[in-house]
C-alpha positions in Angstrom: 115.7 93.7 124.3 114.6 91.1 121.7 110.9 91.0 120.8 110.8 87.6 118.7 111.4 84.5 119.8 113.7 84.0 116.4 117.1 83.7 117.5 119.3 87.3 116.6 121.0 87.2 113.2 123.6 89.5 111.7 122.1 91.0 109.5 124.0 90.8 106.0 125.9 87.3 106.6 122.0 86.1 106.2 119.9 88.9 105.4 120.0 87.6 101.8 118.6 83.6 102.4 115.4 84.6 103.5 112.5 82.5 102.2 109.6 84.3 99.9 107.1 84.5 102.9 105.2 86.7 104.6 106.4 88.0 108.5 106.9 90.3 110.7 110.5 91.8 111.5 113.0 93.4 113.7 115.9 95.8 113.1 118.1 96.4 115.7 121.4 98.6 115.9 124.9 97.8 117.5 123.8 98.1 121.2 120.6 95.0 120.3 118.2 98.3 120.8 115.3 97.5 118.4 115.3 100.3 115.7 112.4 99.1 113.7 109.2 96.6 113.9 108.4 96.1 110.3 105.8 93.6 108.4 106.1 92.2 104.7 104.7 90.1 102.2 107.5 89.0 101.3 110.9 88.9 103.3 112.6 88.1 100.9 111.5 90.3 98.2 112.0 93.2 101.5 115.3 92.0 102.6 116.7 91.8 98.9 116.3 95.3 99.0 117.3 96.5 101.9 120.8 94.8 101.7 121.1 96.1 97.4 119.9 99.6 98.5 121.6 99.8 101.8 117.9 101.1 102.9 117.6 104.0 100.3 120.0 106.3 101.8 117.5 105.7 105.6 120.0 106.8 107.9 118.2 105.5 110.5 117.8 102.0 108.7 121.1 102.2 107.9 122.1 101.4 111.8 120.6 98.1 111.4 123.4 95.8 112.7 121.0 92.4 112.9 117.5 91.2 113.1 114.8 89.0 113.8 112.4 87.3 111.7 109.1 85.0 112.4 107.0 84.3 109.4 103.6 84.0 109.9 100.0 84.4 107.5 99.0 87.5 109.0 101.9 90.3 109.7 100.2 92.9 110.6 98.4 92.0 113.6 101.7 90.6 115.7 103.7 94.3 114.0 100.9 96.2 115.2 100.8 94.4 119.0 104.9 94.2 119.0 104.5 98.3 118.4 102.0 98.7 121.0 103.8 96.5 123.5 107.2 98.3 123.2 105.7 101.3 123.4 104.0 100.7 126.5 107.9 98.9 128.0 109.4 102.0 127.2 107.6 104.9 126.5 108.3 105.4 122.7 108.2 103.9 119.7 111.7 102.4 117.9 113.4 104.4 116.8 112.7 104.1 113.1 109.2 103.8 113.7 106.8 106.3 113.5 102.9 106.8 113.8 102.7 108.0 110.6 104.5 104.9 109.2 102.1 102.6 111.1 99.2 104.3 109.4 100.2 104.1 106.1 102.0 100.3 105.7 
């Protein structure tokens, strides 16, 4: 199930030659389920350290196998709608995902 029109990516063969923009991305484990809907400021500032940390010791992160970018001015709106629209395909949000996140980022 992918959920951008961004073509899917391994994710550390290019996680590191992201540009410095702002956009909304997608996490996805080994089976191409998405694990996480995120938004950032900066992808590349994000993806840096994501790949250095290996996602601070998130195990659920840690299942990222690739992703999906789109960069865009405004991330939050498309996270939030990509959220909402999964949830309502499937019954639940990604896996990595929770309300309490969305609240807070």
């Amino acid at each position: 199930m992918e959920l951008l029109e961004d073509k899917m990516r391994v994710w550390l063969e290019s996680a590191k030659f992201v540009k410095p923009a702002s956009g909304v991305y997608v996490l996805y484990n080994r089976n191409k389920e998405p694990i996480y809907i995120g938004e950032t400021d900066n992808l590349e500032e994000t993806f840096t350290k994501y790949v250095d940390t290996n996602f601070e010791g998130n195990e659920c992160k840690q299942k990222t196998q690739s992703y999906q970018r789109v960069f865009l001015e405004n991330p939050k709106e498309l996270q939030t709608k990509l959220i909402e629209d999964f949830k309502n395909e499937t019954g639940k949000m990604p896996s990595c995902n929770s309300e309490i996140q969305l609240e807070t980022h």
